[in-house]
Structures are given as C-alpha cells and as structure tokens.
N, C-alpha and C positions, 0 to 999 in steps of 0.2 A: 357110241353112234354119233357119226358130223351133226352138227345141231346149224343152222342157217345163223349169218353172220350176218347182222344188222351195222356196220358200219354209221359214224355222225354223217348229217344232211354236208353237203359239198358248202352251203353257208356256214356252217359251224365251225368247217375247217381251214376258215381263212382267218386265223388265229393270230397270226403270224405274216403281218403286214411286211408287203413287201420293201415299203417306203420305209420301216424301221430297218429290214435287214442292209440297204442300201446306204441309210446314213452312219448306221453298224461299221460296215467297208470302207467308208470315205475316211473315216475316225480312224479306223485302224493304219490305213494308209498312211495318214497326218502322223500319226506316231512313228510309223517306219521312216519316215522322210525325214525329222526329226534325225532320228539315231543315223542316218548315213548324213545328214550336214555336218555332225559332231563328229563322224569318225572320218571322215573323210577331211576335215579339218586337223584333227589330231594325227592321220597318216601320212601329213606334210609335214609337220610340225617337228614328228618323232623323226622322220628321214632327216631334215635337215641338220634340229641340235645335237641328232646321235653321231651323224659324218663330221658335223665343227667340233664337237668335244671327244670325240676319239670312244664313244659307247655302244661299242656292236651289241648289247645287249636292249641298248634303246633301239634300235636300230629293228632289232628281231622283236619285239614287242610292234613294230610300225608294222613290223607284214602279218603279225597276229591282228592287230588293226585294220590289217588291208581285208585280212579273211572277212571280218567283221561285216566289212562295205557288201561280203556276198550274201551272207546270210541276212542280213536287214533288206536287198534288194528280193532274198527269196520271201521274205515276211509281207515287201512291197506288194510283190506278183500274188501270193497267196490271198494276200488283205482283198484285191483287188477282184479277184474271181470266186472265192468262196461267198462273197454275197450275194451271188448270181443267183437269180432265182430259179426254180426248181423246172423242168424242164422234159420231154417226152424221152431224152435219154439217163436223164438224171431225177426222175421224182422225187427224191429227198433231197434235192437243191445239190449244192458246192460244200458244202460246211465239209467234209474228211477233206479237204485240201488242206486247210488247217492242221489238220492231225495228221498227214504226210510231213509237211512241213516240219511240226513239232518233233517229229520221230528225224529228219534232216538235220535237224539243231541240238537235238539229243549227240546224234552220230559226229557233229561235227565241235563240242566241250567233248566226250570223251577222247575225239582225235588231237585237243588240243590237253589236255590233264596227260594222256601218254607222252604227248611231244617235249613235258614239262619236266616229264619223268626221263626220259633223253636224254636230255638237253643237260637237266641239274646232275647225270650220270658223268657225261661229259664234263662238265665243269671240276665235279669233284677230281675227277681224274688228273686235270691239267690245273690245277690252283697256282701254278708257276707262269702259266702264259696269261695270265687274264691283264691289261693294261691298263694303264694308269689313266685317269678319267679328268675330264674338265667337270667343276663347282656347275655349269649350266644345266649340262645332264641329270644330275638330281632337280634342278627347279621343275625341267618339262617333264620328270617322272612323278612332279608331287601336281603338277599341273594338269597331267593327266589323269591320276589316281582322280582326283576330286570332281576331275568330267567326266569320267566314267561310273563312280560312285551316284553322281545326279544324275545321270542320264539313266542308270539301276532306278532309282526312287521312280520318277516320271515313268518308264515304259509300265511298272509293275503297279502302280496306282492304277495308268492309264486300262491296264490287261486284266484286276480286278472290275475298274467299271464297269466295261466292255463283256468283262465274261472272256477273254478268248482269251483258251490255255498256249495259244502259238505266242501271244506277245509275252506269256508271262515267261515261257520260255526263252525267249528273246530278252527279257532282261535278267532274266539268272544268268544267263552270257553276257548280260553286260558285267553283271557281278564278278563274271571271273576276268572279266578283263581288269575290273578295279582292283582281282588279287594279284593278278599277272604283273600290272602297274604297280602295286605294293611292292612287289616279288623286285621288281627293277630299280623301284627304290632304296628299298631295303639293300640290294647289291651294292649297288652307287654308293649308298651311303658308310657303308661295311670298306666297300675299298677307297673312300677317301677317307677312312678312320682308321683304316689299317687292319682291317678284318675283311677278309675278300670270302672269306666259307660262310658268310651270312646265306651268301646272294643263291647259290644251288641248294644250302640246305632249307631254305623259304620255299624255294621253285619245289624242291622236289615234296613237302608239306603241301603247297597249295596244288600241285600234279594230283596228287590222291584225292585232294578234296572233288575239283572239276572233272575226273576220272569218275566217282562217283557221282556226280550230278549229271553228267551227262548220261549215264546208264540209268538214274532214275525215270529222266524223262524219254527217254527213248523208250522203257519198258513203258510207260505209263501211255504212251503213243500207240502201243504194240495193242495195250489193253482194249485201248478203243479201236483198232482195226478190226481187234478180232471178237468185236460185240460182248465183251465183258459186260455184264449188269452190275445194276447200282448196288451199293454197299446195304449189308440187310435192315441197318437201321432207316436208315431212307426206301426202302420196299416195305418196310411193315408201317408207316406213315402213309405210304400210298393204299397198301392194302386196307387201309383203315380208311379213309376216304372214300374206297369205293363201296367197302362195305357199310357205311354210314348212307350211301345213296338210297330214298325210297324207291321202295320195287326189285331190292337187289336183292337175294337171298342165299345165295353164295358166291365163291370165288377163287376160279381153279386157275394152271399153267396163265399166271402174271411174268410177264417178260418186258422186260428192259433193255437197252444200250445207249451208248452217248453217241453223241456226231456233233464234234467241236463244244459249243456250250449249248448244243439242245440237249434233251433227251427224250426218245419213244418209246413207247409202250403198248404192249398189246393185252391184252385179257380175255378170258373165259368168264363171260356172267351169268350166273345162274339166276332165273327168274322165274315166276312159279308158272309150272307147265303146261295149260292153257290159256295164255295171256294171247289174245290177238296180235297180229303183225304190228300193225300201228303203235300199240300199247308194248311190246319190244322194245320198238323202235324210241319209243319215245323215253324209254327206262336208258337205255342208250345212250341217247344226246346229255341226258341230267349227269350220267358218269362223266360222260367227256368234258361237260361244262363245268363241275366241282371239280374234277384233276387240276382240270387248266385254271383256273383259280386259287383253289389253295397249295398248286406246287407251281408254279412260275416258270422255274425252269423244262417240263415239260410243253413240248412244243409238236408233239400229235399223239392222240391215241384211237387204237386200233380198238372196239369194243364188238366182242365175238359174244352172241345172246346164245346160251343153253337154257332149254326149259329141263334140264335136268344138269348132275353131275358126272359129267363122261367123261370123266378123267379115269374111270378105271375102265370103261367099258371098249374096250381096244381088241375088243376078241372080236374074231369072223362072225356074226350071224349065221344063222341055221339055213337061211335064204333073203333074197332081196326080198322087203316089204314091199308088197303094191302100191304103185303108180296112186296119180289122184287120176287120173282118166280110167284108170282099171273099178278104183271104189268107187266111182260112181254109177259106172255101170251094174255094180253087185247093188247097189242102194236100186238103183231102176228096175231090175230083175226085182228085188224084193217086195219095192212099192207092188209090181207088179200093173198092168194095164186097167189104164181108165183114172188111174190115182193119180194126185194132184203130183205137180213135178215142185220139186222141193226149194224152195227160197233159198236156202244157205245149206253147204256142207262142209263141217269143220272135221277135219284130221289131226290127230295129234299122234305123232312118232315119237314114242317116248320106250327106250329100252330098244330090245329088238321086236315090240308087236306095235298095233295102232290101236285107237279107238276112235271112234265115229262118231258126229253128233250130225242132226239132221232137222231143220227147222221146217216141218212144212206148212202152209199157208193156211190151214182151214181145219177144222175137223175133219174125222172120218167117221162112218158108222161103224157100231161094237164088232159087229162082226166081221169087216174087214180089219180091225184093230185088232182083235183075236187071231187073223188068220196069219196077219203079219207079226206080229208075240211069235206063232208058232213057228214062221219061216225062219226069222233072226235067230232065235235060238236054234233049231238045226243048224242053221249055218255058220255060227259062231261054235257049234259044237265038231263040225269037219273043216274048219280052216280054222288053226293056232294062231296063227299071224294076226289073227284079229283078237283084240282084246276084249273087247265091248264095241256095241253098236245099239246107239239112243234115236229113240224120236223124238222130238217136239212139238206141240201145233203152237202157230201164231195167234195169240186171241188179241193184242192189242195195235193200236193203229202205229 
C-alpha cells in the first residue's frame, strides 16, 4: 500500500549553497584556462621546432595539441554552466553537464590511443622513409613531455579538491599527452641514435594504454547517465545511518545515483504506524540532517515515511479503502443524533483495512455508551475494510 511521503522542510534543503556551487565553477574554469595557456603555447612552439628541424612527428604531436585547445575549451564551457543553479527546467541543477562532458573526453583519448594505433602501424611499415631529424627536436619533445607531465599533476590535484570527475578527466588527457610527448621523444631520440623502430613501437604500447583509458572513463560516464548507484559498501554505511536515526524502525527500496560529484538519495522509512503527521515529519528531517552530515558527499535526500513495510505489499486490494470524508460520516451515523461531535479523528491505513480512533469531548451516559459498543461492533462485523474503530473521551484540559 503508498504510504504518504513526508519530504525535509524547503529550509532544510538548501543544503547546498549556491554561492559554494558558484565559486565551485569559477575554480573549475581557472584550471581550464590554465591548461589552454599551456597548450596553446606548446601548439606554437611544436609547429615551429617541428617545420625548422625537419620532425613531422613533432609536428603531429602539435595537432594532438591543437585537439587539446578543444577539449580544455569543452571543460571551459562545461565548468561554466554546470554551476548554474538548479532551475524550473532543470531541478537538480547543471551538474550532468560535467558528466556529458566526461563521457566527450572519454571518446575523444580513445580516438586519440586508436590514431596511435595507425599511426605506429604506418610507421612500422615504412621505417625507410622516416627522416633524418635536427638535435632541436628532441629539446621541444623533452620540453613538452615536462609541461605536460605538470600540467597532469595541477589539473588532478586541482579535480580531487574540487571533486569534479570532468577535470580529473581532463587531466588523464593530459597524461596521455605527456606519453604521446614521451612517445615523440623517445622516436627523436631512437633516430638520432640510429634506432628509428623505438619511436612506432612506443606509439603503438602507449595507443593501447590511452585506448583503454579512454574507454574506462567514458564507460564510467555512461554509469552515471544511466543512474548507476553507489557501490554496496558505501550503501550499507548510509543504510546504517539511517537506521541509527531515532524513530526509524526499518528501511526498504534505498536508492541512489551520482550527478557529477553530488549524489541523491531516496528512501523508504519505516516508522511505527501510528505516529502523527508532524512526528513523521519530524523523524524525516533527523534522517536528512544525519545523511548530510556524516556523508558529505550527498547532496539531497528524498525521505518517503511508511508506517509499515510495503515493500512487499504490491498486490491489488480487494477494494479502495474509504475516503476520510466517507469515515467520518460512518463515525456521525454511529455517534448517532444528539451526541457530542468528536474533537479529533485519527485514521490509520495500515495493510489493506483501516482503524479508527475517535476523541470525543465529554462523556457520555452508560447507556448511550452501550448502545454505541453495540452499533460498532455490528458494523465493524459487515464492513472488512475496517479493522477496528475506538472511542475516547477527553477528561483532561
């Protein structure tokens, strides 16, 4: 049976300032901007010493480079609008823009670990045509290996502090740039020593590696598109936090997924089955406010209140249970005319019947208290749908 979803108060879930996600963005950008000064510097650099020292291999490294200049401008664009705050078309903010992005950068190291794979094919093939290289050539290939190499360290520092798996991405591409640049050294070096089969048998070793890394993070992109949940040991930590909350008493369909470096969560809370709405409610707010405390990285959660566990109960009912405007009128019928109208009437929908509690204001005489014993129970004996039906009187102020 749906059990009513008490969702945290709209204060509780502004968790997640927007002024952090913003300065979040700004940061992320300062690192992309970064990484295109450096390559866009090194994509001059390589076209010139590779055309004066006769190194079409430096040369083809500079438009590996030049790709570079696209992907760090898609990181710019990405940084820039995934911190955009969350919005009447977009409720959970910008953040998968990131994880487009990533899955973009994933696609575009496997396209460059295949091209490697080509490229070192061709080479082997033609080891007669490779030409004879200028001493400079190797400087701007060990010159770039070491600015590629630092500028790996900084983005991946930067993409741990930050949290965002798009820069971390971003710099395992720069990674392969630093092996591609190896790769060109290593060649350089091989044909001014007189060994020219270094340079494709490197290329085609570091093809396979960036071939796979680009397919790691692209599937791992994929994962979070397609709402993958958290890994079990990180769910049986959460599920333990909520079930440590007072007032919780069980806890069914816990669900998960990521969006960039947040992650949400929804839950099934079981609470004991006549608890007042308020007192729900407020068992509620204490789950969301211990989640978002001892797990950091979650950044909302959904808390669905059951006063029972209806995780199995998915079958049709025998009939709709009555309305509350229908059981009150059975409660009025009952009281029957002249009789106090009742202060409070509590319903609880538990299984497929209900039970009734009924507060009314005053006493009554025995013999109307008798008469009513008598009606309740007929009437609880020709309608199933009802579980029980109590009265109360109010004796205190």
């Amino acid at each position: 049976m749906p059990a009513t979803a008490y969702p945290p108060s709209p204060r509780r879930r502004k968790a997640s300032p927007p002024r952090e996600a913003a300065a979040r963005s700004r940061d992320i950008q300062r690192v992309a901007i970064v990484a295109l000064t450096i390559n866009a510097l090194l994509t001059v650099g390589q076209i010139v010493i590779g055309l004066f020292a006769g190194a079409f291999s430096l040369v083809a490294d500079a438009a590996h480079t030049l790709s570079d200049l696209v992907t760090d401008a898609l990181v710019l664009v990405a940084g820039r609008h995934s911190g955009n705050p969350a919005d009447q078309r977009h409720p959970y903010g910008h953040a998968r823009i990131e994880t487009v992005t990533s899955l973009l950068l994933g696609l575009v190291l496997g396209g460059v670990g295949l091209g490697f794979l080509w490229s070192s094919g061709l080479r082997l093939q033609h080891m007669g045509q490779l030409p004879s290289l200028h001493p400079a050539a190797l400087v701007m290939a060990v010159v770039t290996l070491a600015a590629k190499e630092g500028m790996f360290r900084y983005i991946l520092a930067s993409a741990r502090r930050l949290q965002a798996p798009m820069l971390e991405t971003n710099a395992w591409h720069a990674r392969s740039d630093a092996a591609s640049s190896l790769v060109v050294a290593a060649g350089i070096g091989g044909s001014l020593a007189g060994y020219p089969f270094l340079e494709p048998l490197a290329a085609a070793i570091v093809g396979f590696l960036i071939l796979h890394m680009g397919f790691r993070f692209a599937l791992r992109a994929v994962r979070e598109l397609i709402d993958t949940g958290l890994p079990e040991e990180e769910l049986a930590r959460l599920r333990r936090t909520i079930l440590d909350t007072p007032g919780v008493v069980n806890l069914h369909d816990l669900r998960t997924r990521r969006m960039a470096n947040r992650v949400l969560c929804d839950a099934h809370v079981q609470v004991e089955p006549r608890l007042t709405v308020s007192e729900g409610h407020r068992v509620s707010d204490s789950v969301y406010a211990r989640v978002r405390v001892a797990h950091p990285e979650v950044q909302d959660v959904l808390v669905h209140i059951d006063p029972e566990d209806d995780a199995d109960l998915q079958m049709v009912p025998p009939g709709p249970p009555p309305e509350r405007a229908e059981v009150l009128t059975t409660v009025g019928a009952l009281l029957g005319p002249g009789a106090p109208k009742p202060r409070r009437v509590q319903i609880h929908y538990l299984g497929d019947r209900i039970d009734v509690e009924v507060l009314l204001p005053g006493t009554m005489p025995t013999e109307q208290l008798n008469a009513l014993n008598r009606r309740t129970a007929e009437w609880l004996g020709a309608h199933p749908s009802y579980r029980s039906m109590s009265f109360f009187v109010h004796i205190a102020p």
